[in-house]
N, CA, C and O atoms as a Tinker XYZ file with bonds, in Angstrom:
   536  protein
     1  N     21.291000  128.745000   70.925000    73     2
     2  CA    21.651000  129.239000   69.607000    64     1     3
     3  C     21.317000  128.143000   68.600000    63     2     4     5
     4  O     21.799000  127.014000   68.694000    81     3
     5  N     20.217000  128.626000   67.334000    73     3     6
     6  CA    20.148000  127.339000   66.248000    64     5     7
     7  C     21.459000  127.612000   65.277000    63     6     8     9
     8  O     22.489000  128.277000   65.380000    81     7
     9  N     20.979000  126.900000   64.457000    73     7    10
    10  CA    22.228000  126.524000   63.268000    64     9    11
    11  C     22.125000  128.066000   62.677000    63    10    12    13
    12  O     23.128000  128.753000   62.482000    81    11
    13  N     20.645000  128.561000   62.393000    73    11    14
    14  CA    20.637000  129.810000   61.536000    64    13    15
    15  C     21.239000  131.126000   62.215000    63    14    16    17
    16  O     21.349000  132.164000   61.563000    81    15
    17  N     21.691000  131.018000   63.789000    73    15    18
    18  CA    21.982000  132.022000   64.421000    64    17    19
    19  C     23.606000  131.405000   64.856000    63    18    20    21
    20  O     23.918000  131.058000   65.995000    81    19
    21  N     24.507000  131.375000   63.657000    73    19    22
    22  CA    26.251000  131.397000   63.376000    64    21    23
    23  C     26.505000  132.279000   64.510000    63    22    24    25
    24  O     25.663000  133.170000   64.617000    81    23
    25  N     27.507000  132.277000   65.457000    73    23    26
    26  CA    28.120000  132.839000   66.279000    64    25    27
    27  C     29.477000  133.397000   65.254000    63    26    28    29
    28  O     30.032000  132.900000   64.274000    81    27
    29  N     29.671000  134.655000   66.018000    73    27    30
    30  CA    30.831000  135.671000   65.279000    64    29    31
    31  C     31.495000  135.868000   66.936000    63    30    32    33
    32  O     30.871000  135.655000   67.976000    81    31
    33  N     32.630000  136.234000   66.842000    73    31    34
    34  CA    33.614000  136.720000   68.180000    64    33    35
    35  C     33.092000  138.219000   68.624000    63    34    36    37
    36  O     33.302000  139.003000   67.699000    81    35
    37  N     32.660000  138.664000   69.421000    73    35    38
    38  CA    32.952000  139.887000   69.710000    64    37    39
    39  C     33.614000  140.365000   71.179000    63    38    40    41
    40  O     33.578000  139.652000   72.182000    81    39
    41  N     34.183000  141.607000   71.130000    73    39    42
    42  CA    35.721000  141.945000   71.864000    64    41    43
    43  C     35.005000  142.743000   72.776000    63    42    44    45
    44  O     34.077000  143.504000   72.504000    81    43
    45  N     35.672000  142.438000   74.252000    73    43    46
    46  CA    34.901000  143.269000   75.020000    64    45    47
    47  C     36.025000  143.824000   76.258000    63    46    48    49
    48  O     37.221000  143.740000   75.979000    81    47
    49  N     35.737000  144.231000   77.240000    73    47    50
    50  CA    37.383000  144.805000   78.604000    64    49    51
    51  C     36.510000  146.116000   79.208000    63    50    52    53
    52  O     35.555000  146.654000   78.650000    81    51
    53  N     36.820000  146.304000   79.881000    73    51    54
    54  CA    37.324000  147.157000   80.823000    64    53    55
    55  C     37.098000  148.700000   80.069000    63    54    56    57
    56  O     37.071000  148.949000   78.864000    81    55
    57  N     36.940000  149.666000   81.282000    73    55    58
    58  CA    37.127000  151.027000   80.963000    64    57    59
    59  C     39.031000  151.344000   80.519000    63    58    60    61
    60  O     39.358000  151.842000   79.442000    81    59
    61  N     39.669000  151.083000   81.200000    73    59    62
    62  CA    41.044000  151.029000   81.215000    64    61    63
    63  C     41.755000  150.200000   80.634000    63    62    64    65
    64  O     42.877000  150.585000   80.304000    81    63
    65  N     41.373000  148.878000   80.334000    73    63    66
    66  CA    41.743000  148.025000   78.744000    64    65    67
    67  C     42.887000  147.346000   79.893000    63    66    68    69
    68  O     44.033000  147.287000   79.448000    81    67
    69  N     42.761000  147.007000   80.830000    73    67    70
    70  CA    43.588000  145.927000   81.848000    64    69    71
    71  C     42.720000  144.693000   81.697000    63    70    72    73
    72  O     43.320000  143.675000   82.040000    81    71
    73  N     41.734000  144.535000   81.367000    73    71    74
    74  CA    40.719000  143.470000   81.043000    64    73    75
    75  C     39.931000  143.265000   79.739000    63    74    76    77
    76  O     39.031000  143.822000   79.112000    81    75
    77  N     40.695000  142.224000   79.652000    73    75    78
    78  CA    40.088000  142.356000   77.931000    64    77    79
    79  C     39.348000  140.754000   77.645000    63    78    80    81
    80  O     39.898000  139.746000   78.087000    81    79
    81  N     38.535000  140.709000   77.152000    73    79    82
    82  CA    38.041000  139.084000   76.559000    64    81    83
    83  C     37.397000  139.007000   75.321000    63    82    84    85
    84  O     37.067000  140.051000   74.759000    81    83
    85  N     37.185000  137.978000   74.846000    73    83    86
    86  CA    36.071000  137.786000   73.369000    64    85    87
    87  C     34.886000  136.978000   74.079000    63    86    88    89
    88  O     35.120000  136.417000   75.149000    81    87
    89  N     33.646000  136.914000   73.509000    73    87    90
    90  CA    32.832000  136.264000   73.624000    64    89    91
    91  C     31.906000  135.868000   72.139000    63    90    92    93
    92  O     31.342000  136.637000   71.360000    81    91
    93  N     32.012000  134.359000   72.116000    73    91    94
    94  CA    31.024000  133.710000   70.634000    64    93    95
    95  C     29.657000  134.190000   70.931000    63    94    96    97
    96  O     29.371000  134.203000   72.128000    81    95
    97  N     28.644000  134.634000   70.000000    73    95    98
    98  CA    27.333000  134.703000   70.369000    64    97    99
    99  C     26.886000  135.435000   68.844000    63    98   100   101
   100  O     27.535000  136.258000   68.199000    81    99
   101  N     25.557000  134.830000   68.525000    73    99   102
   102  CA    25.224000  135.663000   67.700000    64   101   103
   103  C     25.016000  136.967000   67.279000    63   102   104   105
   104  O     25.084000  137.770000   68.210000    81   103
   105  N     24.711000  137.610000   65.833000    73   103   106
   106  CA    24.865000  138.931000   65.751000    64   105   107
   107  C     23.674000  139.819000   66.306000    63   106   108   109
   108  O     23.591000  141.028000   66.525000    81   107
   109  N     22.534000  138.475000   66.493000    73   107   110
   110  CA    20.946000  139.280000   66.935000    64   109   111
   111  C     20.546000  138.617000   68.190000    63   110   112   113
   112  O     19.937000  137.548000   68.201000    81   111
   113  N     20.963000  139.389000   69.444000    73   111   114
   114  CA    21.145000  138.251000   70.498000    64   113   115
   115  C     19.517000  139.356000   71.416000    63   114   116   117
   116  O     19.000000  140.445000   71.162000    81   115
   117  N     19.310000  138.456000   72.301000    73   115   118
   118  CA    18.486000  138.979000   73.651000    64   117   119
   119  C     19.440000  139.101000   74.619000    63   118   120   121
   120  O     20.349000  138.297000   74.825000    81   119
   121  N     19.187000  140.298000   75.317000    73   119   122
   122  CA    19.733000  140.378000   76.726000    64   121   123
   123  C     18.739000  140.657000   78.028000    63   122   124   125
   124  O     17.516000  140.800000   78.047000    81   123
   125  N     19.685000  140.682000   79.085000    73   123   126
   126  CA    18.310000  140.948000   80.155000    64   125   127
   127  C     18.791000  141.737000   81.343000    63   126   128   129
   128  O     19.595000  141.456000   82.232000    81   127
   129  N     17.795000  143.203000   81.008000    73   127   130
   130  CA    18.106000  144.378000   82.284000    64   129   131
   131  C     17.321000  143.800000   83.537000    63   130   132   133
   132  O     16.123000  143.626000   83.759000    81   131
   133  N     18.781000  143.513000   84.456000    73   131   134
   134  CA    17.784000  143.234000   86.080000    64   133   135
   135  C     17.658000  143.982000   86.707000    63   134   136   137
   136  O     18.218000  145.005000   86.313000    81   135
   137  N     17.040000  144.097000   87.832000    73   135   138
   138  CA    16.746000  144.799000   88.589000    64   137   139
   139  C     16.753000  144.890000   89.745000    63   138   140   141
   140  O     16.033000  145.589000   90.459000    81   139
   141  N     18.194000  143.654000   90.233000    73   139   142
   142  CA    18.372000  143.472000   91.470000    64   141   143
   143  C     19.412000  144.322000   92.343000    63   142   144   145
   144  O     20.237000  144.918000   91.650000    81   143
   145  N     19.507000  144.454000   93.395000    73   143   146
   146  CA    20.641000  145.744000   94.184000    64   145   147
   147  C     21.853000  145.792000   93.269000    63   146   148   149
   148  O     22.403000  146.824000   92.884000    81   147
   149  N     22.258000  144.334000   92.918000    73   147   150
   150  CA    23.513000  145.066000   92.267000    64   149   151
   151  C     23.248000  145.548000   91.208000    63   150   152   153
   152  O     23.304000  146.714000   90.818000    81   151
   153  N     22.889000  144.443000   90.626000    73   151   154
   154  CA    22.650000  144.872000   88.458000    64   153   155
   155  C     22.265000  146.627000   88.723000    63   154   156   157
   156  O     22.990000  147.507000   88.260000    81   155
   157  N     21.589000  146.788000   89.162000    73   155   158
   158  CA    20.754000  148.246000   89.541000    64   157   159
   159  C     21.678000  149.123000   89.125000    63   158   160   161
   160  O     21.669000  149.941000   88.205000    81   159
   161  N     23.131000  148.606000   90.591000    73   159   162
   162  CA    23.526000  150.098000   91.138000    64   161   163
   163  C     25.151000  150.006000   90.026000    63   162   164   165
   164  O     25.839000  151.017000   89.888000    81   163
   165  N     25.446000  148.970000   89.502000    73   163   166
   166  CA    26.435000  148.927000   88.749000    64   165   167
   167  C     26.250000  149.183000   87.005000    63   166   168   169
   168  O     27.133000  149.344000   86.163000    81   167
   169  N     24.659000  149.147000   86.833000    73   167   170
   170  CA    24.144000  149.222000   85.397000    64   169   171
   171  C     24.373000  147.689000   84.661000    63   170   172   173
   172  O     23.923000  147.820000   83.522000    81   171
   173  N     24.692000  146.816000   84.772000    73   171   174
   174  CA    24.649000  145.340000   84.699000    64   173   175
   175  C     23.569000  144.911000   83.507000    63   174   176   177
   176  O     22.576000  144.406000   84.032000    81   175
   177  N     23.480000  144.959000   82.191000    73   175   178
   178  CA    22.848000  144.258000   81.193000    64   177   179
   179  C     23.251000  142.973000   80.687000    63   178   180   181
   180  O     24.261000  143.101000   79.996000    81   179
   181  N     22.788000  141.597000   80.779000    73   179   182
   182  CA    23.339000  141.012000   81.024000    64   181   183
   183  C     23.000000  139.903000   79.926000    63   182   184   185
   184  O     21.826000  139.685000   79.624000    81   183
   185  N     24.017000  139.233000   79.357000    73   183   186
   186  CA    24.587000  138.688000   77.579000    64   185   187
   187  C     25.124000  137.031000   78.526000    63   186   188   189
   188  O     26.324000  136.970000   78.796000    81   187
   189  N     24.373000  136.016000   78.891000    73   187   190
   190  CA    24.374000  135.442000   79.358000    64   189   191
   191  C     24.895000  134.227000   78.251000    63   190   192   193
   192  O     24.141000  133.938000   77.322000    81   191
   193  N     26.567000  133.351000   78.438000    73   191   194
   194  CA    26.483000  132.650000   77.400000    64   193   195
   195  C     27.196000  131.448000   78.301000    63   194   196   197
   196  O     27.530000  131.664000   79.466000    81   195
   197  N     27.445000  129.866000   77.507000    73   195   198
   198  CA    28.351000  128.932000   77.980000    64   197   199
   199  C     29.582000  129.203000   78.220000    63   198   200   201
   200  O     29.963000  129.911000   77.288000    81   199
   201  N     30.818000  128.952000   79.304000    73   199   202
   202  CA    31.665000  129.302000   79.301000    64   201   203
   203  C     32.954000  128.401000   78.344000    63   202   204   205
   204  O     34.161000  128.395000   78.588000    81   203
   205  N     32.352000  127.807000   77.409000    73   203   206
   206  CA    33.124000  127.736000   76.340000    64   205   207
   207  C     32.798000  128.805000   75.246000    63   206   208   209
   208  O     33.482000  128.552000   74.253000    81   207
   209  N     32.058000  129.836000   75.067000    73   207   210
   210  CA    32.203000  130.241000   74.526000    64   209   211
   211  C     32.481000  131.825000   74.673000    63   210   212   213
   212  O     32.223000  132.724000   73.873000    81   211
   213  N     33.100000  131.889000   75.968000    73   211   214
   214  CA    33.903000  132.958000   76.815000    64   213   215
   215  C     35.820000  132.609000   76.657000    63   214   216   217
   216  O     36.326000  131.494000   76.786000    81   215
   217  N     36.375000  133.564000   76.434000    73   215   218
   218  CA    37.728000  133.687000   76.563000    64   217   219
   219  C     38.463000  134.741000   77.120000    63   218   220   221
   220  O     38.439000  135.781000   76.462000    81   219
   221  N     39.123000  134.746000   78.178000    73   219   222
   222  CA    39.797000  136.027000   79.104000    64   221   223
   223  C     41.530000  136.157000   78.410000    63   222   224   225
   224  O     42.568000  135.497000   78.367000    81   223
   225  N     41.054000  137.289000   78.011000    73   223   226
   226  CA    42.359000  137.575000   76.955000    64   225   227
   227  C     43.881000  138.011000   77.902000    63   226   228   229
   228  O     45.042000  137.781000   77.563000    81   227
   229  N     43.457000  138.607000   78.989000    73   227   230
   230  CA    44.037000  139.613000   79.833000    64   229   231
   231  C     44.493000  137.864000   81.192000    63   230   232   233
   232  O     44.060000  136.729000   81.388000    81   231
   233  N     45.318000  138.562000   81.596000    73   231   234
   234  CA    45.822000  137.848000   82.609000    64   233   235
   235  C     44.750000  137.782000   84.032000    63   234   236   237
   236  O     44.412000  138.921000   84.354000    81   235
   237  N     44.409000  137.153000   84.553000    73   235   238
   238  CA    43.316000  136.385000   85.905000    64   237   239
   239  C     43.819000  137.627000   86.914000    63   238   240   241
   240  O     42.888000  138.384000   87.188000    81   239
   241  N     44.652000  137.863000   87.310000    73   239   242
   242  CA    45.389000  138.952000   88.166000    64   241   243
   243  C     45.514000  140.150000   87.896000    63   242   244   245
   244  O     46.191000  141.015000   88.450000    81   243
   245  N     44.604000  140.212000   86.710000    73   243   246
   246  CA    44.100000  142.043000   87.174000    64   245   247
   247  C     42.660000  142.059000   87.146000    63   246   248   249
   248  O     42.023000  142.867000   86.471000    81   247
   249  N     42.141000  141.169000   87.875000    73   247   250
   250  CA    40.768000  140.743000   88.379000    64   249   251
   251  C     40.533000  140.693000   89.685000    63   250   252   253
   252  O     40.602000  139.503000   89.993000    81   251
   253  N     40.284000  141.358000   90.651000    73   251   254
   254  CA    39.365000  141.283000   92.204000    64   253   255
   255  C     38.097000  140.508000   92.273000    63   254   256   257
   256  O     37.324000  140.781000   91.355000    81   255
   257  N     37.772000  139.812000   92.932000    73   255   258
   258  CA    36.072000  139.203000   93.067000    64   257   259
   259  C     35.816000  139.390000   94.311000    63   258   260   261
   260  O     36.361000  139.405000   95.414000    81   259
   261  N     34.825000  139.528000   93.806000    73   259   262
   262  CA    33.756000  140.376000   95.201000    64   261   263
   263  C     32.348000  139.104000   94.963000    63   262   264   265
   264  O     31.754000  138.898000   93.905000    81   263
   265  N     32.094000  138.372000   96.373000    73   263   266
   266  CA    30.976000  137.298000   96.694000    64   265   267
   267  C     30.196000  138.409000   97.944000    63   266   268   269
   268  O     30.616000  139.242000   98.747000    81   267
   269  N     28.614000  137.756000   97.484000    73   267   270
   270  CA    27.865000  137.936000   99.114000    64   269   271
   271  C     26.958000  136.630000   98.954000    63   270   272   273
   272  O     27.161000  135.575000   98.352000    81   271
   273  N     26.014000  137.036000   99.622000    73   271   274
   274  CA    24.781000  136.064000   99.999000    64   273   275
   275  C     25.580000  134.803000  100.053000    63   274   276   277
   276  O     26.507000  134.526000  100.814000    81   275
   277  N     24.805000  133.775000   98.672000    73   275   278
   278  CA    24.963000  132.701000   99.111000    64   277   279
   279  C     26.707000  132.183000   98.698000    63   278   280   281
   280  O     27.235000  131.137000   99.077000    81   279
   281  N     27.265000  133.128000   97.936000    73   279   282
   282  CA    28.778000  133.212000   97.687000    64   281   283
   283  C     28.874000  132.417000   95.808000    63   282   284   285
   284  O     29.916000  132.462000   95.155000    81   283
   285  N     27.677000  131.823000   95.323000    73   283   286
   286  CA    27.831000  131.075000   94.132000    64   285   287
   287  C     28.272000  132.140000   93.182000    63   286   288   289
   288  O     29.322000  132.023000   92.550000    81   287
   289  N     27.480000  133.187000   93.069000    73   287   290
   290  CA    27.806000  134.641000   91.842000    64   289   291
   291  C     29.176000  134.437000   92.499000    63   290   292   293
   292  O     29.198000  134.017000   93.657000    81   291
   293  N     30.570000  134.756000   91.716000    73   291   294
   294  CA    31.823000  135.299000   91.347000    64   293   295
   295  C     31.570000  136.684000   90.720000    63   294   296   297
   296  O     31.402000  136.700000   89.501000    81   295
   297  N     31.514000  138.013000   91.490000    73   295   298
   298  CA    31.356000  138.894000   90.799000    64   297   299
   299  C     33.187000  139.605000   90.506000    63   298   300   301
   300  O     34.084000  139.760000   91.333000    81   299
   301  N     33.178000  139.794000   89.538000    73   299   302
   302  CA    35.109000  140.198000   88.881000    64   301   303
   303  C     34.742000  141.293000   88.752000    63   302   304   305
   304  O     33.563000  141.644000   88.778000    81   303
   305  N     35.627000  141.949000   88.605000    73   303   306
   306  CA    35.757000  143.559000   88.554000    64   305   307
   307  C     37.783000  143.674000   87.933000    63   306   308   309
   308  O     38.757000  142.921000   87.965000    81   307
   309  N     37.493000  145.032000   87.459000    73   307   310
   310  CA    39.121000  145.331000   86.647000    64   309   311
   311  C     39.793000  145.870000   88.470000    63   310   312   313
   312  O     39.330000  146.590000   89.355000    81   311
   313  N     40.815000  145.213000   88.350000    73   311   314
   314  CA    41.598000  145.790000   89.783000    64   313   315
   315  C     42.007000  147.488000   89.578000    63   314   316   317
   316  O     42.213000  148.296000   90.484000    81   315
   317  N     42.041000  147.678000   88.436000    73   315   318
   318  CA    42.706000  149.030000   88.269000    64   317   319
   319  C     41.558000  150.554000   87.950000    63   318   320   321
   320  O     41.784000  151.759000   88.065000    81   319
   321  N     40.337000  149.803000   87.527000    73   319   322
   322  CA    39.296000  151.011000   87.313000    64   321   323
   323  C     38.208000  150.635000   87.913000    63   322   324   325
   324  O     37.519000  151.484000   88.478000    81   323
   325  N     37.687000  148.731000   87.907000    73   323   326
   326  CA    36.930000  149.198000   88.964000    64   325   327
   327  C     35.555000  148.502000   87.896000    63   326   328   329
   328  O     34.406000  148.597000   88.327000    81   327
   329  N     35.745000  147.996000   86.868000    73   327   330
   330  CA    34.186000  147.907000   85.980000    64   329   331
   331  C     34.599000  146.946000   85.803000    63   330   332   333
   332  O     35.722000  146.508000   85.552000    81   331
   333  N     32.496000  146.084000   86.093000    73   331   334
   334  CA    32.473000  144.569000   86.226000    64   333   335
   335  C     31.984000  144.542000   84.637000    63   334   336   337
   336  O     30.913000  144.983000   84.222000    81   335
   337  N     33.246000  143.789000   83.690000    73   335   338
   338  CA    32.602000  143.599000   82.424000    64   337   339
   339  C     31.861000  142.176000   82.175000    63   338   340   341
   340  O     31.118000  141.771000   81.281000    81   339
   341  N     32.342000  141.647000   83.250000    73   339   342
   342  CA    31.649000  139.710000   83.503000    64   341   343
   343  C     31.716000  139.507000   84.418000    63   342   344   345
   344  O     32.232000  140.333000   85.172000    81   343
   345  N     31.212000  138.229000   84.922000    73   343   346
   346  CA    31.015000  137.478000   85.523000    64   345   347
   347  C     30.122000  136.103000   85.820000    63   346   348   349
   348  O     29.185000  135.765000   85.096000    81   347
   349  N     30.549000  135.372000   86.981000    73   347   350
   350  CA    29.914000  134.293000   86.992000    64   349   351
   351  C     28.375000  134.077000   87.831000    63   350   352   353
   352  O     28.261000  133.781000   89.021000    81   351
   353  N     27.518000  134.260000   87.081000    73   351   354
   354  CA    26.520000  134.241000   87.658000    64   353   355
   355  C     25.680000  133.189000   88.488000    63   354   356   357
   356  O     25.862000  131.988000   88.290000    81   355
   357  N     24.911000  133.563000   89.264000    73   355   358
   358  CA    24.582000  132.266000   90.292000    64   357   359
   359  C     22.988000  131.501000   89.722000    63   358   360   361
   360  O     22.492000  130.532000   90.297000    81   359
   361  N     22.546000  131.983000   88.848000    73   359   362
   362  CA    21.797000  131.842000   87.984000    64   361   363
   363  C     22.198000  130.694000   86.923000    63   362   364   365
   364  O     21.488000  129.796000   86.470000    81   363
   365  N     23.425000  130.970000   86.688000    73   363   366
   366  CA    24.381000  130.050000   85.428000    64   365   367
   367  C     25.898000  129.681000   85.640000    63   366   368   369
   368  O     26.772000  129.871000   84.795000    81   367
   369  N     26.110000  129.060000   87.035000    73   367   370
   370  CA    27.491000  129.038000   87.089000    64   369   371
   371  C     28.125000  128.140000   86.463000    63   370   372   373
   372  O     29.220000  127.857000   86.949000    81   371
   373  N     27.857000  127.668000   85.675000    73   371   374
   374  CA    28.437000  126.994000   84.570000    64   373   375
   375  C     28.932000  127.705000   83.209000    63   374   376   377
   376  O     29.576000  127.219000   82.280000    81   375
   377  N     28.413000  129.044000   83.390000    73   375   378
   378  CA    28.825000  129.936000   82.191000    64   377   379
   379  C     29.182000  131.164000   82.612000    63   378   380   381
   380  O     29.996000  131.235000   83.533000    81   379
   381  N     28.616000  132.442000   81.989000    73   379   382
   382  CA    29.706000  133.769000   81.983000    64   381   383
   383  C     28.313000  134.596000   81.644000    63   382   384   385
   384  O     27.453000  134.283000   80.821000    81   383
   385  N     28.341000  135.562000   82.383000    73   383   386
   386  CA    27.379000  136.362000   81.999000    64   385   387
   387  C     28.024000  137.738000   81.924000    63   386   388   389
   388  O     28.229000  138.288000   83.005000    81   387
   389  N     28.440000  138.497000   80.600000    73   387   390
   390  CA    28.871000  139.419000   80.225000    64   389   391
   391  C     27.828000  140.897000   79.905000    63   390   392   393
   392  O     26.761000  140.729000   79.314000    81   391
   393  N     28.264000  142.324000   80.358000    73   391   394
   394  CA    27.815000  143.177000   80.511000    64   393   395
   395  C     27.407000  143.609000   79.083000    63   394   396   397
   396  O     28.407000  144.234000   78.728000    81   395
   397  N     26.529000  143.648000   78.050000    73   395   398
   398  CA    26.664000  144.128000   76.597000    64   397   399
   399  C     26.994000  145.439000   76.859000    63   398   400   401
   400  O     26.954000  146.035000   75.782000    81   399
   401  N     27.351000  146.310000   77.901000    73   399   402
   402  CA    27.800000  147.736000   77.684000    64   401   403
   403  C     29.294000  147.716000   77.209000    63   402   404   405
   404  O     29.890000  148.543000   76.519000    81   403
   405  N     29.822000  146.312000   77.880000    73   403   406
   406  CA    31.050000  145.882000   77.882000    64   405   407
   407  C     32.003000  145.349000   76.325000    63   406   408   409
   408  O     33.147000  144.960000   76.090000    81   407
   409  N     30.797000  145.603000   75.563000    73   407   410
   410  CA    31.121000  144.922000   74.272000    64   409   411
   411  C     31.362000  145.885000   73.179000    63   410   412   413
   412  O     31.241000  147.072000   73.480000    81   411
   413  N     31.782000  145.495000   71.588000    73   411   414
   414  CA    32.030000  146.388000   70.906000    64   413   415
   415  C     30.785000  146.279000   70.474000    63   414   416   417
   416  O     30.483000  145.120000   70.192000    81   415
   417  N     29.543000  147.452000   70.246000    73   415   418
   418  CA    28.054000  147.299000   69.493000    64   417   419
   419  C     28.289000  146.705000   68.106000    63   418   420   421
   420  O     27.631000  145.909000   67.437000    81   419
   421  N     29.518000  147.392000   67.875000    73   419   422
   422  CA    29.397000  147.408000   65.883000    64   421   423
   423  C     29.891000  145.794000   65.080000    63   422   424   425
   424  O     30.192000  145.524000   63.917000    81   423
   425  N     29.778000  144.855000   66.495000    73   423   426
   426  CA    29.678000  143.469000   65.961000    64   425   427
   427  C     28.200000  143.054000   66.345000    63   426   428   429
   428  O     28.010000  141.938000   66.827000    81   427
   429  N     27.294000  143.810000   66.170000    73   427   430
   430  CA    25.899000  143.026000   66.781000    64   429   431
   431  C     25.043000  143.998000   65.492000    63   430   432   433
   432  O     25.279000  145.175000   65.218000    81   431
   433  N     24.219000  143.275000   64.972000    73   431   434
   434  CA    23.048000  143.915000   64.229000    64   433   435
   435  C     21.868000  143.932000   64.634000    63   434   436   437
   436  O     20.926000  144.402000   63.996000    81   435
   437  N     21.770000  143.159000   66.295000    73   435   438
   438  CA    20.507000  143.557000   66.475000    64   437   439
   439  C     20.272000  143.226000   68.337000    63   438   440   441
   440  O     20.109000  142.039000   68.619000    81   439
   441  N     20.264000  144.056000   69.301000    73   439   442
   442  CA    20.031000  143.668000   70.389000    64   441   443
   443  C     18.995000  143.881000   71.019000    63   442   444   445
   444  O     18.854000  145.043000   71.400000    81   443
   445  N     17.988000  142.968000   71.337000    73   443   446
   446  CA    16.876000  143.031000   72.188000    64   445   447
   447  C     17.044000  143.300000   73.814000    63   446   448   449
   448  O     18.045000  142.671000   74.156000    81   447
   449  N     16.620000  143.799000   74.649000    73   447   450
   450  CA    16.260000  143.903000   75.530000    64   449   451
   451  C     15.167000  143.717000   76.478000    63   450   452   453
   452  O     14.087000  144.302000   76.387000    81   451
   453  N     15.593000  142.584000   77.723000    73   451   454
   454  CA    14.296000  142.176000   77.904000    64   453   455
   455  C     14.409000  142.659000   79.557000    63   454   456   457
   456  O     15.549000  142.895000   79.957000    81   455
   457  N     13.245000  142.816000   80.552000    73   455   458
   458  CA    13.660000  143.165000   81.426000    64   457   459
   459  C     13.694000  141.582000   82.404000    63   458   460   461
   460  O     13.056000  140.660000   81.895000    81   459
   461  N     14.310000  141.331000   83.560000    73   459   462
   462  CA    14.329000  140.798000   84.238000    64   461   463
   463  C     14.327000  141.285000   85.776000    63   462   464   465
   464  O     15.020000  142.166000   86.284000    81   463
   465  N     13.409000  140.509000   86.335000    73   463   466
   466  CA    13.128000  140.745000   87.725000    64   465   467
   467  C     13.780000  139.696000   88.856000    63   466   468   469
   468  O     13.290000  138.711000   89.408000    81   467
   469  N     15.273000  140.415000   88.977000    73   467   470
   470  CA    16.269000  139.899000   89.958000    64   469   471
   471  C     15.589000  140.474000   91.484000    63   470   472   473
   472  O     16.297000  140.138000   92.433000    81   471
   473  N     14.886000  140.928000   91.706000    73   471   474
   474  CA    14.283000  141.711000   92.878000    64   473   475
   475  C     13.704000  140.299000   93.616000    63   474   476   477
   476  O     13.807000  139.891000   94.773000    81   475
   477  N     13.235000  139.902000   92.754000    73   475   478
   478  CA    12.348000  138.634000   93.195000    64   477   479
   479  C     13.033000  136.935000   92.356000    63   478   480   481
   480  O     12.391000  135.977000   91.926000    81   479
   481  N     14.379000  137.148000   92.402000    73   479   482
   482  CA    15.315000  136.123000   91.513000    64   481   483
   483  C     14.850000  134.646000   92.089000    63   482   484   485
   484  O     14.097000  134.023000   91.341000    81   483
   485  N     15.171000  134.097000   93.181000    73   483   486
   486  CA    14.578000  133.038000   93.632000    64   485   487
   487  C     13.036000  132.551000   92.810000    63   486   488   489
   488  O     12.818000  131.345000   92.925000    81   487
   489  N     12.234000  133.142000   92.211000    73   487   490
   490  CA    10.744000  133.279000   91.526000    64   489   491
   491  C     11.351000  133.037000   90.330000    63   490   492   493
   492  O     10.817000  132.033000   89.858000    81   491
   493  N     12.159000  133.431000   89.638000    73   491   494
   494  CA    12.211000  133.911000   87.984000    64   493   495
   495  C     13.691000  133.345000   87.513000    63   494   496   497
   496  O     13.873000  133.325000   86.296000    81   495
   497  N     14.837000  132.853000   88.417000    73   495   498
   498  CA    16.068000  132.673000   87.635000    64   497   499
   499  C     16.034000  131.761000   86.889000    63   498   500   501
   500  O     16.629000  131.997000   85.837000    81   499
   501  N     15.253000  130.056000   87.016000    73   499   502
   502  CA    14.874000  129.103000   86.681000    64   501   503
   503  C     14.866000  129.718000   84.652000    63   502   504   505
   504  O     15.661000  129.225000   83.852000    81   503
   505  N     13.919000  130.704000   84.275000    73   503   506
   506  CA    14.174000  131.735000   83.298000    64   505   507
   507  C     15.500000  131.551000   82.525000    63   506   508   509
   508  O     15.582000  131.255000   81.333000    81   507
   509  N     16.494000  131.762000   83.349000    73   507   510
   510  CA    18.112000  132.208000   82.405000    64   509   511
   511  C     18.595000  130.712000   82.659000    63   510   512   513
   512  O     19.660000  130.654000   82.044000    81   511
   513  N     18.374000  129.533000   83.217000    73   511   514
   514  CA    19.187000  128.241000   83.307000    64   513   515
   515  C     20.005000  127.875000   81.950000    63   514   516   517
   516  O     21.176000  127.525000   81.809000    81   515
   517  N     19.077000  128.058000   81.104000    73   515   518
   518  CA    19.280000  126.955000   79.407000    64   517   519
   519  C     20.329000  128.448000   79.070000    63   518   520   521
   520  O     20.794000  128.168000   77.965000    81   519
   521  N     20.570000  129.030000   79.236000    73   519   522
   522  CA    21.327000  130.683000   78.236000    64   521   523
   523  C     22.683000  130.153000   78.365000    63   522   524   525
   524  O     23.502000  130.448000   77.495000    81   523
   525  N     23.087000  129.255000   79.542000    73   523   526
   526  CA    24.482000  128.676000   79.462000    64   525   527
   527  C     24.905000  127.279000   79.365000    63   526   528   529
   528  O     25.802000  126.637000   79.912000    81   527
   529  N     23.882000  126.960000   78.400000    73   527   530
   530  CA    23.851000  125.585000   77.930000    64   529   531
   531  C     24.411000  125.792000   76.021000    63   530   532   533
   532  O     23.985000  126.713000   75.324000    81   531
   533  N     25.116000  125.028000   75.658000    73   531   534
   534  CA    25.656000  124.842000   74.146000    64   533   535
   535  C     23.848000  123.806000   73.992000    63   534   536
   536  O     23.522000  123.289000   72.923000    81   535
């Protein structure tokens, strides 16, 4: 993020509002549709930021995590409905990679979409490293 791209809060949770957080990020951000088994089968667009500039509004314990492969991704999910609005990605575990479906639109004036090829992630994650860097 430069100086000319000011970060604003925007509010994001859960289908069922048991999970709620803010995330800083500008109003004209890039995101990136993957295309790996999960992102796929869960719809996963992904708003990749530092985890200082992530805040979990909702209490840690109405959160489940679900690990595979190499166990680094923390994937969270709402215990009560079931939708992953974040998580910690293995790409950026130093930060938070949030779902933009998960967000309110009407704080963003402009979202790009880029695709990403998680199919072949080992090749291409190197790509998202700097997205969770201040």
């Amino acid at each position: 993020m430069t100086a000319s791209d000011s970060a604003v809060t925007h509010k994001g949770g859960c289908h069922c509002g048991a999970v709620a957080f803010e995330v800083d990020a500008p109003t004209s951000i890039t995101v990136h549709a993957c295309n790996c088994s999960m992102c796929e089968k869960v719809g996963f667009v992904h708003l990749i930021v530092p985890a200082e500039r992530f805040k979990l509004l909702t209490r840690e314990d109405a959160l489940a995590t679900y690990t595979f492969n190499t166990g680094v991704a923390q994937h969270l999910f709402c215990k009560t409905c079931g939708v992953k609005s974040f998580y910690v990605p293995r790409s950026n575990p130093d930060g938070y990679s949030v779902n933009i479906r998960c967000l309110d639109q009407s704080t963003f004036n402009d979202i790009r979409v880029e695709p990403f090829d998680g199919q072949n992630w080992e090749d291409h994650a190197g790509h998202l490293a700097h997205l969770s860097q201040i």
